[in-house]
Structures are given as C-alpha cells and as structure tokens.
C-alpha positions as CSV (number, residue, x, y, z in Angstrom):
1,X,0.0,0.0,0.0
2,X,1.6,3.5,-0.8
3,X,2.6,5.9,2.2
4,X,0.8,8.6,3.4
5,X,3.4,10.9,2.2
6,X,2.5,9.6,-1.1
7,X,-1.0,9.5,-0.8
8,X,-0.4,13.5,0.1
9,X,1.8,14.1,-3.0
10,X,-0.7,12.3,-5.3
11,X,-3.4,14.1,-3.9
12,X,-1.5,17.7,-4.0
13,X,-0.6,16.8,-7.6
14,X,-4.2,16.1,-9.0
15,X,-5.3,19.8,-7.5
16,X,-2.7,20.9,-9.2
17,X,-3.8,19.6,-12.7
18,X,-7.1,21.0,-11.9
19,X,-5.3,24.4,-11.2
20,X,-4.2,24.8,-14.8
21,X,-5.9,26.8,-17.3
22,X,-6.6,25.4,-20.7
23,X,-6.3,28.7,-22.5
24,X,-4.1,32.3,-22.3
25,X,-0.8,33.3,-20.8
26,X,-0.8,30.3,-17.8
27,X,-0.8,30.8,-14.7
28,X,2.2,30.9,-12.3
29,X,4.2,28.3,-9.7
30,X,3.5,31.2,-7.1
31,X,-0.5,31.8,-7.9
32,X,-0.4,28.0,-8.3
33,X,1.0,27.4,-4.4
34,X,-1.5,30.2,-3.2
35,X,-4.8,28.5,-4.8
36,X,-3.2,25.0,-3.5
37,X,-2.9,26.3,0.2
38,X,-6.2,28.2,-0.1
39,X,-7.5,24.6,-0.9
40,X,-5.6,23.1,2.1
41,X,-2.6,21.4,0.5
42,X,0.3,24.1,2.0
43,X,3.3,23.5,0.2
44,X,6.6,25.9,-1.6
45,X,6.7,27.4,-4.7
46,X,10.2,25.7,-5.5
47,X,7.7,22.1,-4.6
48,X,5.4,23.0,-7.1
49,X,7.7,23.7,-10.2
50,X,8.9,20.4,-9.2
51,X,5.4,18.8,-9.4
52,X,4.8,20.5,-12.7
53,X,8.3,19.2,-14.4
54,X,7.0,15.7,-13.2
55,X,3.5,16.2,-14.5
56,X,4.9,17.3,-17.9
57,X,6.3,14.0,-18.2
58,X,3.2,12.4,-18.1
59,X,0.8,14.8,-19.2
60,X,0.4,17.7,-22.3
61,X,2.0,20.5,-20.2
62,X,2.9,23.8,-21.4
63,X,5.2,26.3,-20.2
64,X,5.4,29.5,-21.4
65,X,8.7,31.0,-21.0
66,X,8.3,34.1,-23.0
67,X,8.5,36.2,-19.8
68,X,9.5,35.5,-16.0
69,X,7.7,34.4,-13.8
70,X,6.9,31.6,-16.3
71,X,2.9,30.4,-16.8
72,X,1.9,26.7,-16.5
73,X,-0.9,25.3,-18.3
74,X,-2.7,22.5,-20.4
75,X,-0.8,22.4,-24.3
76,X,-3.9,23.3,-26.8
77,X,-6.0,21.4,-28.3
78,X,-6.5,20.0,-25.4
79,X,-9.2,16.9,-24.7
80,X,-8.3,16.0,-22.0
81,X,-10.8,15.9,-19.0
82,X,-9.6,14.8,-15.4
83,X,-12.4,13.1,-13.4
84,X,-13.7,13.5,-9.9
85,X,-14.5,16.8,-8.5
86,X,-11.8,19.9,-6.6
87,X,-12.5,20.2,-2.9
88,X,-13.9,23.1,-3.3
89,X,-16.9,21.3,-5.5
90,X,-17.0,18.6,-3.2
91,X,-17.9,20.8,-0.7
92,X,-20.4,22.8,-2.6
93,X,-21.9,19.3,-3.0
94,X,-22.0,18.6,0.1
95,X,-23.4,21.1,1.9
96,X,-26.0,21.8,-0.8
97,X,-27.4,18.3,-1.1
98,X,-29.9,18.3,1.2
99,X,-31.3,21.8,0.0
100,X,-31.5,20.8,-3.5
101,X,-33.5,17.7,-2.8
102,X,-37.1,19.2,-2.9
103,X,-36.5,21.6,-5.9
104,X,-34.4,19.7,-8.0
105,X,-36.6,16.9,-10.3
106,X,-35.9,13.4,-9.0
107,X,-34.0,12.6,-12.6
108,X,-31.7,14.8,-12.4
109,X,-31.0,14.2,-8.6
110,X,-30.3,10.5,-9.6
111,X,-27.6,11.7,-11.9
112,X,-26.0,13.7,-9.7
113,X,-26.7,11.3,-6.8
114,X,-22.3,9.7,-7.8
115,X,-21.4,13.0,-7.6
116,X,-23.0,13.5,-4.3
117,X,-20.9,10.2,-3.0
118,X,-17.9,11.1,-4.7
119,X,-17.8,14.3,-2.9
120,X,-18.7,13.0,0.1
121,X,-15.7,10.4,-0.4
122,X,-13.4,12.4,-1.0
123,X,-14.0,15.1,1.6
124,X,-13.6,11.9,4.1
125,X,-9.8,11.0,2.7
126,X,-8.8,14.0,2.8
127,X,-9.8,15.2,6.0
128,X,-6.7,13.9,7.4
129,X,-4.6,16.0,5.4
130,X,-6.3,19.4,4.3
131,X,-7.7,21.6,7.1
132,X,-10.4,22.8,3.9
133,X,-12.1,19.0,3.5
134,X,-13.0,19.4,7.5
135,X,-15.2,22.6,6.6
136,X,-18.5,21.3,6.7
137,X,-18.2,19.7,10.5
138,X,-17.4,23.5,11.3
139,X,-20.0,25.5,9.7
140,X,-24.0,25.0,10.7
141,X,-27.4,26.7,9.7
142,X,-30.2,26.7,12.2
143,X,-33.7,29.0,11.8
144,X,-34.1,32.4,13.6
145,X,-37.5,30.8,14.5
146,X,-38.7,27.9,16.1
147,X,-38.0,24.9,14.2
148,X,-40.5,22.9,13.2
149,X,-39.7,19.3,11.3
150,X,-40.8,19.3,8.1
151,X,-43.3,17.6,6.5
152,X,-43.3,14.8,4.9
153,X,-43.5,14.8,1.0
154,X,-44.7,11.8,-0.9
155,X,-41.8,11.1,-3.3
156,X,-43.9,9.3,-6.5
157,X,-46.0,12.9,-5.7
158,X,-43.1,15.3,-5.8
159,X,-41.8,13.4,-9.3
160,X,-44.8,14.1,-10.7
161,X,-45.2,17.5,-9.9
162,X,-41.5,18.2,-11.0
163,X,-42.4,16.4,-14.2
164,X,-45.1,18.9,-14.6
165,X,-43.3,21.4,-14.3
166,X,-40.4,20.6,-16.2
167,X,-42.5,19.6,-19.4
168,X,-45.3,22.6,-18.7
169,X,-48.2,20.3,-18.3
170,X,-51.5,20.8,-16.3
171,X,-51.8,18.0,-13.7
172,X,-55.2,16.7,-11.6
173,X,-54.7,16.1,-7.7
174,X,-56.3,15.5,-4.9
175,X,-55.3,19.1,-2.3
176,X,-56.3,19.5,1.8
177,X,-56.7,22.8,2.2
178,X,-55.4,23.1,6.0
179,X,-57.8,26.3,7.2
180,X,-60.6,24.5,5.9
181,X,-59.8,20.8,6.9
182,X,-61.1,19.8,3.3
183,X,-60.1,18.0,0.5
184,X,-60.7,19.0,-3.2
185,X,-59.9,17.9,-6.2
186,X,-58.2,20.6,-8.2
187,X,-56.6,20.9,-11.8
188,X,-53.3,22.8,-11.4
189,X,-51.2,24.8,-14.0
190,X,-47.8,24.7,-12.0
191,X,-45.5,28.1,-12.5
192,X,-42.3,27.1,-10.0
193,X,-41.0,25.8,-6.7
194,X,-40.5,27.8,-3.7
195,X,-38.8,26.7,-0.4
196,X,-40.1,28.6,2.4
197,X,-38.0,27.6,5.5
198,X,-39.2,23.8,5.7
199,X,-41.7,23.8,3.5
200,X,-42.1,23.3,-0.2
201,X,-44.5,25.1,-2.4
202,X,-45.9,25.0,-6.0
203,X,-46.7,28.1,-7.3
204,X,-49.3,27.6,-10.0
205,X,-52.9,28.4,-10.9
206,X,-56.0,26.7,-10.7
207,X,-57.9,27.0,-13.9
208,X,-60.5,28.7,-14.4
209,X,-58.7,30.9,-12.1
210,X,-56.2,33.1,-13.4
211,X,-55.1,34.3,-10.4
212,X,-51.3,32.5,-9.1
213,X,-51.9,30.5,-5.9
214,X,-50.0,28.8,-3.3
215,X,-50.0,25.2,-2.6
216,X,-48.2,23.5,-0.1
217,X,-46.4,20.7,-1.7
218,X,-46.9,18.0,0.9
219,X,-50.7,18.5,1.0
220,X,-51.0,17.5,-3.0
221,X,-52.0,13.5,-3.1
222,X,-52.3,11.3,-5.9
223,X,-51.8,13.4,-9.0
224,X,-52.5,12.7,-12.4
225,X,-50.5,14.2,-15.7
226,X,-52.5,15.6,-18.2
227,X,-51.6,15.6,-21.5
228,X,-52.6,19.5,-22.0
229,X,-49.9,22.6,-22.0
230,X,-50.1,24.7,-18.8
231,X,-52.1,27.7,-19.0
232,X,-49.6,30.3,-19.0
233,X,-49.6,33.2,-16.8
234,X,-48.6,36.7,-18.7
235,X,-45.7,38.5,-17.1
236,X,-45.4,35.6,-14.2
237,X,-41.8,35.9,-12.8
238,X,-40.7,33.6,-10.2
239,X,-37.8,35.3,-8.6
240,X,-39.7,38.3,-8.9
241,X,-42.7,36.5,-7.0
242,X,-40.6,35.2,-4.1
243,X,-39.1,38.9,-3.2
244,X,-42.4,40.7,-3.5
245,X,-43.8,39.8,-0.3
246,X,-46.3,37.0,-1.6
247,X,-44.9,34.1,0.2
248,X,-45.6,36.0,3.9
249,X,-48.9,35.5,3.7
250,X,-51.7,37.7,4.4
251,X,-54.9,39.2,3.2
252,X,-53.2,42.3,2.2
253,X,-50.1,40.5,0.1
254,X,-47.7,42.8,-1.5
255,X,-49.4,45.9,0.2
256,X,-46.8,47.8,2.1
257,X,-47.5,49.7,5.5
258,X,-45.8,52.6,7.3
259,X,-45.2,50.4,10.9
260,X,-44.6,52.9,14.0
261,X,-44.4,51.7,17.6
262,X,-42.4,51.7,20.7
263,X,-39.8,49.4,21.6
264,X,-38.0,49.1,25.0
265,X,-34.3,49.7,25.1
266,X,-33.5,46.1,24.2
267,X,-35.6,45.5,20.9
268,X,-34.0,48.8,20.3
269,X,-30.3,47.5,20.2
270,X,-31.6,44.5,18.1
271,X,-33.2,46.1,15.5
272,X,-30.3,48.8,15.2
273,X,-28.5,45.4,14.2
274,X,-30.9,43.8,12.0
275,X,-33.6,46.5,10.8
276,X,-37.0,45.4,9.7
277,X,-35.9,47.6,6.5
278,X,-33.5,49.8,4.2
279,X,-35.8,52.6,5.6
280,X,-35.8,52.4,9.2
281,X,-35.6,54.7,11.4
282,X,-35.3,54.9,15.1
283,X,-35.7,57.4,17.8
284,X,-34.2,56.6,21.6
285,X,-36.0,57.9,24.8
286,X,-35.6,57.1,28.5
287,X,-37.2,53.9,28.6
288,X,-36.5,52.7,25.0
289,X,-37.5,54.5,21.9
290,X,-39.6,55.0,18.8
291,X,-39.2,53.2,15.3
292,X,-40.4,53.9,11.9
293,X,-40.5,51.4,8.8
294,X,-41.9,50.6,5.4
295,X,-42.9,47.0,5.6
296,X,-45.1,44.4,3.6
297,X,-48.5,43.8,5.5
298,X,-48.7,40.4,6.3
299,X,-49.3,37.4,8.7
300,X,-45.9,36.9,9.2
301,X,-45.8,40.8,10.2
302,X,-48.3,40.2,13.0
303,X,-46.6,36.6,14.3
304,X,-43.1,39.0,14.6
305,X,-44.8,41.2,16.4
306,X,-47.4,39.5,18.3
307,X,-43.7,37.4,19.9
308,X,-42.3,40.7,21.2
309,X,-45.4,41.0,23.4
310,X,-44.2,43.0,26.3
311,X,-41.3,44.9,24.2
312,X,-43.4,46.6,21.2
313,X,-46.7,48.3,21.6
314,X,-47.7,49.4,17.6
315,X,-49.1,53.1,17.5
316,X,-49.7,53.2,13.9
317,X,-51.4,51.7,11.3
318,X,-54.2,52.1,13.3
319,X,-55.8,49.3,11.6
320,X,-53.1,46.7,12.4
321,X,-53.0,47.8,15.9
322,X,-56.9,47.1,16.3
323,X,-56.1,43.5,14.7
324,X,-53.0,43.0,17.2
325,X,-55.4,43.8,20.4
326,X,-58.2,41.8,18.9
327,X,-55.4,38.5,18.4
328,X,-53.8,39.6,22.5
329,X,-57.8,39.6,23.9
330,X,-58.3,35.8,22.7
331,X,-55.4,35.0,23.4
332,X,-56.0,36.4,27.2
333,X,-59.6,34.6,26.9
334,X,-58.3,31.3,26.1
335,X,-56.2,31.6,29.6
336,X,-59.3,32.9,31.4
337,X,-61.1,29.7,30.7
C-alpha cells in the first residue's frame, strides 16, 4: 500500500492539474501554491515547479517561457478531461445536497446522486490531510424561529409535480386545504417551486382561475398528468414572486404599510442590528425608543410582532393595531377559561 506521504503528493498533484488553465498566458508556480494552500494542501513554490516538471512527463503541459515568472498550463487542443470533483466542488456538493432535494426533479437528482458520494468520499480521505475537507463539521445553519420538522412529501407525488413542471403540463390532484380541513380535487397549472424555511410550495394556478396561488407541496396527493400545456400566466416571474412579499402571507399580500411603535431599550439594540428595512428609522427615549419602517402587510408581520409581546406596543397603522389587540384579547380569553 503507498505511504501517506504519497497519498499527500498524489493528492497535491491532482489539484494541481485541476489548477491549470486550458487557454491564455498560464498561470504561475507562485498563484499556483496560493490556490493550493487556499485549498488546504500548503506546500513551496520551488515544490510545485517540481510537481509541474513531473507532470509534464506524463501529461500535455505547457510552459510559457516568453517572460518571468513563467505560466503553466494545459498544451492546446487539449481533450483532455480529469475526473472527480476539486474540494472546493465537493464541498459545494456537500453542503448543498440536502437543499437541493425538494427543488431539483428526482431525474436529475439521480444523476448527480455519484457526484454527491464522490464528494462525500473524497472530503472523508482527505480530512486527514487538508484543514479545507473538515469545513462542513465546522459550519452549521439553524432557523431564527422555532423549528419545526418538516413535513413529509410523498416522493412518486413530488416526481410528478416536478415532471409537470419541467414539461409545462396541467396535472389533476387531490389538495387539503389546512384552514378548511377539506379536500378538493383541483386541476393545477404549475409556475415554479418555492422553499419557504421547511416547507415546499408550488406556485401555479388553478384554472379557471387566473389568479397564481400557493400550494403546499406535501398537502398535493395522488396526482395525475395531463396531456394539455399549462395555462400560462402573462408576465409571471418567479424570482420576482418570491421577493415581493407573496410568500408572507396575508390578506393584504404585496401591500406595504408605514409600521410605527415603541420598543423598550432592548428591541431597540436589536433592530439597530438587523432593521426590519432599508428605511428604518429609530428614535431613543428614557425607557426605550420610537421606530419607523416601510414593511409588507402580512401574517408573518403580526406573528413577529405579536412574539415581542411585552417589548413593542404598535401606534400606527391604526388598523393593524386594532387586529394586534383583537389577536392579544383571545389569546387572554383562552387563559381565562
């Protein structure tokens, strides 16, 4: 079995051939040794001309020698294609995996599924020997909110709403509307996917309605392709969609409201930190102080508010201060009992 030294060398050295460009002026032993060490394989610049004359023996090297410091890189036409995946992909594969799993259509999540296993295997050898492979067992993401576990999505369902989408077909399902503890049976034109913290959504419309509607992916049940084109909604951008407001919820979605209310002194630091927008402005007094925002009107609005009970008290819209007492009376009723 070969050392570790020579497990390191051979690993250093296939970075390396990565490293190289295919095109232009090449690139040098010293930018070569920085991009190495960034990728945790430290080494000298004298190690890596070294590694490049011993490459060049085996592989179509070029150096270009028509100015110092010399450039390294891959002698055109080049074909040549090395397999596997840099660290740095393997940990973009890694820690995006999971993510990708509900948005990306189950076909092409088999064909990257080697990909996924090859970085995942190669992050593991090389743990030992580049600081970089260990990344992902340093870094974590957990919600600002209370986290719920996510539901669960029936896989044959998700393929075939992915397959709708992908081929712009209307599909029949089965859909339990939550609020209304009901099941229909609805007809869906699907527009796109959006993750919302834990949950999945299809964005789509429900012919004969035009207008785009929200459907919780995990509530759709035994859906059936139809062999007719989506009804196509004019002007309908996703990314445009998901940073208009639309996915907070609300009666009022996309309406924006001038929010003003008092905070006590320790909201105050927070949202000096992490306004509630671009806008925001804030006024101290003795006991806390006075804020002033543009913000979208929405459920999601009130729940932020309604958990600082006892550290916000909103003086205006006076319309979303009447529906904040009415929500704090029931509340209080529902302890009275």
């Amino acid at each position: 079995m070969p050392s570790n030294k020579s497990r390191d060398t051979l690993s250093r050295q296939w970075e390396l051939l990565k490293l190289l460009p295919i095109k232009g002026s090449g690139a040098t032993a010293s930018s070569l040794q920085r991009r190495l060490a960034e990728m945790g394989f430290p080494t000298t610049k004298r190690t890596v001309e070294r590694d490049l004359v011993d490459l060049s023996s085996v592989f179509p090297l070029r150096i270009n020698d028509k100015s110092k410091p010399y450039g390294f890189s891959w002698s055109p036409p080049t074909s040549l294609q090395l397999p596997g995946v840099s660290v740095y992909e393997a940990l973009t594969l890694q820690l995006v995996q999971e993510m990708l799993r509900p948005l990306m259509p189950t076909a092409m999540l088999t064909a990257l599924q080697p990909h996924f296993e090859q970085a995942n295997k190669k992050l593991k050898a090389l743990a030992r020997i580049s600081p970089v492979a260990d990344w992902p067992s340093k870094v974590a993401s957990v919600p600002a909110h209370l986290p719920l576990m996510p539901p669960q999505i029936d896989a044959a369902s998700l393929a075939l709403v992915q397959q709708a989408l992908l081929e712009e077909k209307a599909f029949r399902c089965r859909y339990y509307s939550a609020h209304r503890d009901l099941v229909s049976t609805l007809t869906l034109s699907p527009l796109g996917l959006v993750q919302r913290g834990s949950v999945t959504y299809l964005i789509a419309t429900a012919p004969p309605h035009a207008d785009v509607r929200q459907f919780a992916l995990h509530r759709i049940s035994n859906p059936e392709l139809l062999d007719i084109p989506s009804e196509p909604s004019n002007g309908f951008d996703l990314r445009e969609y998901a940073t208009s407001g639309a996915m907070q919820f609300g009666d009022n979605v996309g309406r924006t409201i001038t929010l003003e209310a008092w905070v006590n002194t320790g909201l105050l630091g927070l949202l000096r930190e992490t306004p509630l927008s671009e806008d925001m402005q804030t006024m101290s007094d003795e006991d806390g102080g006075r804020i002033r925002a543009t913000v979208t009107d929405s459920w999601e609005l009130e729940w932020w508010l309604l958990s600082h009970t006892g550290s916000i008290a909103v003086t205006a819209p006076e319309t979303l201060r009447q529906r904040l007492l009415q929500r704090l009376r029931r509340g209080l009723e529902l302890y009275d009992e």
